[in-house]
N, C-alpha and C positions, 0 to 999 in steps of 0.2 A: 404860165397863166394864160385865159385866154379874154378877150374882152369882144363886147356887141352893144348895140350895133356899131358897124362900121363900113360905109359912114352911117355917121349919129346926125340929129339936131340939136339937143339938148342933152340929155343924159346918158352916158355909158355906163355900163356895168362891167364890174371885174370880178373874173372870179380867180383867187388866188389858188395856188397849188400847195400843197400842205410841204414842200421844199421850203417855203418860207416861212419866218417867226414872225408872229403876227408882232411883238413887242417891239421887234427890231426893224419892222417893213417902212419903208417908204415910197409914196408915188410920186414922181415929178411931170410935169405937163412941161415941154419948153417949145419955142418956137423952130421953126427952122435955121437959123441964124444959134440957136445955141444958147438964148434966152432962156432962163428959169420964169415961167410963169404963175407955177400954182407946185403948192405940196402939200401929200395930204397923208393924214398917217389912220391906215385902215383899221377899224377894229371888230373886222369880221372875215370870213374868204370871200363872202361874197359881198361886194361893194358896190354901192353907187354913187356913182360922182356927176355932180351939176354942173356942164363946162360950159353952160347956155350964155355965160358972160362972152366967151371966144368970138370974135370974128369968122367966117367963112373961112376952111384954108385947112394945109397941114401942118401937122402937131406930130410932136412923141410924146408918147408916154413910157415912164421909166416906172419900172419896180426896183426897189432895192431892200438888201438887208445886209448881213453884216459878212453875209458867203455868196451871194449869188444877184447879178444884176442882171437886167433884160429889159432891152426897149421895144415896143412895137409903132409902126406909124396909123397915127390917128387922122381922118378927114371928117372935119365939119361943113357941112351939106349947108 
């Protein structure tokens, strides 16, 4: 998957890779520390998500399904 901008200020987009099931997908946002912040269960490839609540700082973000995980790190500007 790849996602923009990054860094963001308010909204990223994802766009998923046809690798995953869109039924089965899940995104996680956690903090550095390992916190779960936000989840969000996409129902398109291409996604946008409102992270404008976040604080300044870095994040990952998770995609998941039920065969293939992958985090990238997020900065909020």
């Amino acid at each position: 998957f790849s996602i923009f901008p990054n860094p963001y200020s308010d909204n990223i987009t994802i766009q998923l890779s046809n690798d995953f099931n869109l039924s089965e997908t899940k995104i996680f946002i956690t903090n550095n520390l390992g916190q779960l912040l936000f989840t969000f269960y996409p129902n398109n490839y291409n996604q946008l998500l409102n992270l404008s609540l976040l604080a300044s700082g870095m994040y990952f973000l998770t995609v998941q399904d039920n065969l293939t995980k992958k985090t990238i790190k997020i900065i909020k500007q």
